[in-house]
C-alpha positions in Angstrom: 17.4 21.2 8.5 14.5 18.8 8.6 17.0 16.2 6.5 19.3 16.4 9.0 17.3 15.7 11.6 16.1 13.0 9.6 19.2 11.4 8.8 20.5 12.2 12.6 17.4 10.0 13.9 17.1 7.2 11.4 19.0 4.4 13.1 21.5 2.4 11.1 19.8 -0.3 9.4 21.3 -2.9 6.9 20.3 -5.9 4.1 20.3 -9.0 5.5 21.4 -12.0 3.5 19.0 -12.8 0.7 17.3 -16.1 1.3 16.5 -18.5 -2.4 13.7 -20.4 -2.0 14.8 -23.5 -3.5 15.0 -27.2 -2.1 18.1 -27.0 -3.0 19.3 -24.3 -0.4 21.3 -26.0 2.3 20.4 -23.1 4.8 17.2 -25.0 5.7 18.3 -27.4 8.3 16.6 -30.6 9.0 14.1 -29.9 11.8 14.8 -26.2 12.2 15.0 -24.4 9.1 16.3 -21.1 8.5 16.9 -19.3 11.6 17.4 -15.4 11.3 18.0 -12.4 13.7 16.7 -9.1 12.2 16.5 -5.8 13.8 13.9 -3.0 13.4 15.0 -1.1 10.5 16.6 -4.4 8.6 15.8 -5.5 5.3 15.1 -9.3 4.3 14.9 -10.3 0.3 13.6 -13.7 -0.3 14.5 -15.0 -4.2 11.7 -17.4 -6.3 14.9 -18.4 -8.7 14.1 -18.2 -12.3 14.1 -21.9 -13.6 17.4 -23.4 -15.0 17.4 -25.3 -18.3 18.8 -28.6 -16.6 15.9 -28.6 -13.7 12.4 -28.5 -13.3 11.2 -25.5 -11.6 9.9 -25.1 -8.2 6.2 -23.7 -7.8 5.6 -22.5 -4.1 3.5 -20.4 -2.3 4.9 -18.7 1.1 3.1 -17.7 3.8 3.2 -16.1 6.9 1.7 -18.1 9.4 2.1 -18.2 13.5 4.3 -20.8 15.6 1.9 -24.1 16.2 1.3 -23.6 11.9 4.9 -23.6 11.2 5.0 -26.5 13.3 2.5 -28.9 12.2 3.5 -27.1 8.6 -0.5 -26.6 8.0 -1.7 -23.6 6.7 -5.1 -24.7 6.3 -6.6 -21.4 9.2 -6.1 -17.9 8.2 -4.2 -18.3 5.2 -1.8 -15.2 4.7 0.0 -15.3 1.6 2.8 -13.5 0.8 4.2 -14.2 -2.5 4.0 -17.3 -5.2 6.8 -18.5 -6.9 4.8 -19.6 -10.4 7.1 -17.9 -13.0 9.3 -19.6 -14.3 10.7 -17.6 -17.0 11.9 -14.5 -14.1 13.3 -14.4 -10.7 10.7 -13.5 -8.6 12.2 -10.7 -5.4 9.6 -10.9 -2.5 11.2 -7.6 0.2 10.1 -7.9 3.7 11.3 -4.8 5.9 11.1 -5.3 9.3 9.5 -1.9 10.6 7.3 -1.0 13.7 5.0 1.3 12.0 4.4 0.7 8.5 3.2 3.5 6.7 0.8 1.2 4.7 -2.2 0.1 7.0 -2.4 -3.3 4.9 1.5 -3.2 5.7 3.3 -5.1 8.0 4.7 -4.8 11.7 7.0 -6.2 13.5 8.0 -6.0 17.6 11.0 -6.6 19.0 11.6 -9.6 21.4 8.9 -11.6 19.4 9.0 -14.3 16.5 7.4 -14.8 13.0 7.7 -17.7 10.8 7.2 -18.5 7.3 6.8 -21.3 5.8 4.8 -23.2 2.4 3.2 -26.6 2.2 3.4 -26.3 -1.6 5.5 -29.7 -2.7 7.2 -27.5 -5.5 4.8 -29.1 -8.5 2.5 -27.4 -10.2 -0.2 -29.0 -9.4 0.9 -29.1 -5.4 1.0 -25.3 -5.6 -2.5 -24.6 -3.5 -1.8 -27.6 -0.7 -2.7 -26.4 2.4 -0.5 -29.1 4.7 3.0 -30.8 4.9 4.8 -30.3 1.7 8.0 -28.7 1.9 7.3 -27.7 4.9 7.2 -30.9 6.4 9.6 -33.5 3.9 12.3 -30.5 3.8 12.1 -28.1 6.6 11.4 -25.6 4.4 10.9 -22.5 7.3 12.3 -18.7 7.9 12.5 -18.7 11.5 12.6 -14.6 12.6 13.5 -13.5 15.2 12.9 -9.9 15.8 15.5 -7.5 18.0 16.8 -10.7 19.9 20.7 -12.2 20.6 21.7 -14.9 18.8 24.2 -15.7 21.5 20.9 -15.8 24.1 19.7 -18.4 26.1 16.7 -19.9 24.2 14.1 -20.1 27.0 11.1 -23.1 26.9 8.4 -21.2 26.3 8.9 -18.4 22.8 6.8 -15.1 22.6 5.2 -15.7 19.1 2.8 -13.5 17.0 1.9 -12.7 13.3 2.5 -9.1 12.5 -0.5 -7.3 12.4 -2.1 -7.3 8.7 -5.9 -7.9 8.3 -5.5 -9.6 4.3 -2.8 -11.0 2.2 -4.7 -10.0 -1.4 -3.7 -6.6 -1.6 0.0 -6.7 -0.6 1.5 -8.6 -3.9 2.0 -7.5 -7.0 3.6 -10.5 -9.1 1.3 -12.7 -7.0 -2.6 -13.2 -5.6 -4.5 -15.5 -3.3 -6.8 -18.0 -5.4 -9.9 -15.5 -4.3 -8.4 -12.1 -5.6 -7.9 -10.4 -8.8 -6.4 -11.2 -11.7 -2.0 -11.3 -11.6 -0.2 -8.5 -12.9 1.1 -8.7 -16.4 4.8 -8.1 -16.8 7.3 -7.9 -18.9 9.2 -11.5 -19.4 12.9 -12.0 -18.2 12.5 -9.2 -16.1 13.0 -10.2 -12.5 9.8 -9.1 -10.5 10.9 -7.6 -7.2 7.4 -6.3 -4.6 7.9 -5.7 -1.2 5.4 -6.3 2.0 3.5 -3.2 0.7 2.6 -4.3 -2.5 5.2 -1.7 -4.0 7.6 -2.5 -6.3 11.2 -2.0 -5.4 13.5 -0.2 -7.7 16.8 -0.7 -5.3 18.3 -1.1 -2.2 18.4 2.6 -1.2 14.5 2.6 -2.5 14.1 0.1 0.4 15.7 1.3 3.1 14.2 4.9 2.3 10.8 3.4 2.2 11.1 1.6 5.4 11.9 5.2 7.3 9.1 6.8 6.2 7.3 6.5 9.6 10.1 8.0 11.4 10.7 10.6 8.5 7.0 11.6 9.0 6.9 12.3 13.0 10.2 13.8 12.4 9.0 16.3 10.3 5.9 16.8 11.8 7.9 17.9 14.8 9.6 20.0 12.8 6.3 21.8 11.7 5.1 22.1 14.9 8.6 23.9 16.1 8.4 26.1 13.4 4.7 27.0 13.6 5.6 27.9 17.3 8.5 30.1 15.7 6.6 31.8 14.0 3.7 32.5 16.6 6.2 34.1 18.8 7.5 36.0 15.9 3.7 37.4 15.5 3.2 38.0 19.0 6.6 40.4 19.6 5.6 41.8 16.5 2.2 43.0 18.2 3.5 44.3 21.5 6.2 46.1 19.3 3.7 47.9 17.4 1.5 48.5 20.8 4.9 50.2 22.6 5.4 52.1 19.3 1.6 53.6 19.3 1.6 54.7 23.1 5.3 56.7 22.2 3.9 58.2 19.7 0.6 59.5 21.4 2.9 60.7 23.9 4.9 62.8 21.3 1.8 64.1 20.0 0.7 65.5 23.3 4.1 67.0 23.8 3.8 68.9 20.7 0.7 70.3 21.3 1.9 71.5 24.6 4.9 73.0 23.0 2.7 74.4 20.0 0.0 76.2 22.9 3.4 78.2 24.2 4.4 80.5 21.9 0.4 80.9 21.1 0.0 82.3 24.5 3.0 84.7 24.3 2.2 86.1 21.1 -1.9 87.2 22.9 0.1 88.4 25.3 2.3 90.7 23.1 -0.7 91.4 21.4 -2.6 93.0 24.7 0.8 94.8 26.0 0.7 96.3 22.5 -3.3 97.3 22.4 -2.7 99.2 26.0 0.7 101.0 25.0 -0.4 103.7 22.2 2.3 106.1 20.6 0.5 109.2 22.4 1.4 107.8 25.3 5.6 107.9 24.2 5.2 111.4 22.8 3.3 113.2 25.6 6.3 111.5 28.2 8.8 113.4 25.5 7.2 116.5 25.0 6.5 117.3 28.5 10.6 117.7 29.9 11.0 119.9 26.8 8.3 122.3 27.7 9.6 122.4 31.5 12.9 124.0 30.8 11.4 126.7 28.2 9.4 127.8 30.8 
């Protein structure tokens, strides 16, 4: 029942297009970027390519940042990393799920009718990997513009809601990656494409993603369900208490009926027992004898 209810509640949601983090993506438009419209529920991959044999590869750092840092492409104030593209022997798979509630407190949250950006000012060299201004940012519009719960066929107005979902650090959310200031990167296994989500977790598959990304509504879902049957089975216990209350006043009822009914027959057997104690046999043969000697005389 509860996984019905679950399934029943848990809205639709679906994979958006995966995004490759390459300068040579032609979805980054000159000036914009990447424009996107997720909804609650959705699922966003964002792909470090593994390098290719004919082309250097790209080394880039992404991170979240708010909508006057995407726009002077600094990160240099409250860096929050989300995932560095620095091997180049895997694909790197960085999942973002756009959720709510996340049931990670380090996780993060997104609200409809809002925007988030992200964006690097790495310049895709090795040794540009920690710059914390312009880069690709700037020289290739290299942005995810994401825009949570909206139309795409909207009017755009002049002034955008923007925020940062809530998430206090970026050092505990990545597995294949860490800020400079954190521990030590995760060994893995080479050619294996690394895949971590906004949780830190690693991802074993779409269905993995979507399940994860319910796990808040799957929680108050069942919690309600708990509650419903805990008040299912306090009723139960209460009718079984006045049940065995009606049952004991019957039966002190019956008792007192029987003893009633047992004191009767007591009292007629005394009394057959005093008729007989004053009716002796003499009595029976005087009355007998008497006629008999009435007509001899």
């Amino acid at each position: 029942m509860l996984l019905a209810l679950c399934r029943f509640a848990a809205p639709l949601a679906k994979s958006l297009e995966p995004v490759s983090w390459s300068s040579a993506n032609p979805k980054f438009m000159t000036g914009k970027g990447l424009v996107i419209y997720p909804e609650i529920g959705d699922k966003l991959d964002i792909i470090c390519p593994k390098a290719e044999p004919s082309k250097p590869y790209e080394y880039y750092k992404l991170y979240l940042v708010r909508k006057e840092q995407a726009d002077a492409c600094s990160t240099v104030m409250d860096p929050n990393v989300l995932v560095t593209c620095n091997r180049p022997e895997q694909e790197i798979r960085f999942t973002i799920k756009f959720q709510e509630f996340s049931p990670n407190y380090m996780g993060l949250e997104f609200k409809r009718q809002q925007d988030y950006f992200i964006t690097s000012t790495s310049n895709g060299t090795l040794d540009g990997l920690e710059n914390r201004e312009g880069g690709v940012c700037q020289t290739r519009s290299m942005k995810i513009v994401m825009k949570v719960g909206q139309d795409p066929n909207a009017v755009i107005p002049e002034q955008l809601t923007t925020s940062r979902p809530s998430k206090e650090s970026d050092d505990t959310l990545k597995v294949v990656t860490q800020s400079p200031r954190s521990k030590v990167p995760a060994v893995e296994e080479p050619g294996k494409p690394g895949s971590v989500n906004q949780d830190g977790q690693e991802t074993q598959g779409p269905s993995d993603g979507f399940l994860s990304s319910k796990v808040a509504v799957f929680a108050a879902i069942g919690a309600g369900c708990v509650i419903f049957i805990l008040i299912i089975i306090f009723l139960v216990v209460l009718l079984i208490k006045i049940r065995k209350r009606h049952r004991k006043h019957t039966q002190q009822r019956a008792a007192a009926l029987s003893l009633s009914t047992l004191a009767s027959p007591q009292m007629q057997r005394e009394r057959g027992l005093g008729a007989q104690r004053h009716h002796h046999p003499l009595t029976d043969y005087r009355e007998q004898l008497l006629p008999a000697l009435r007509e001899v005389l």
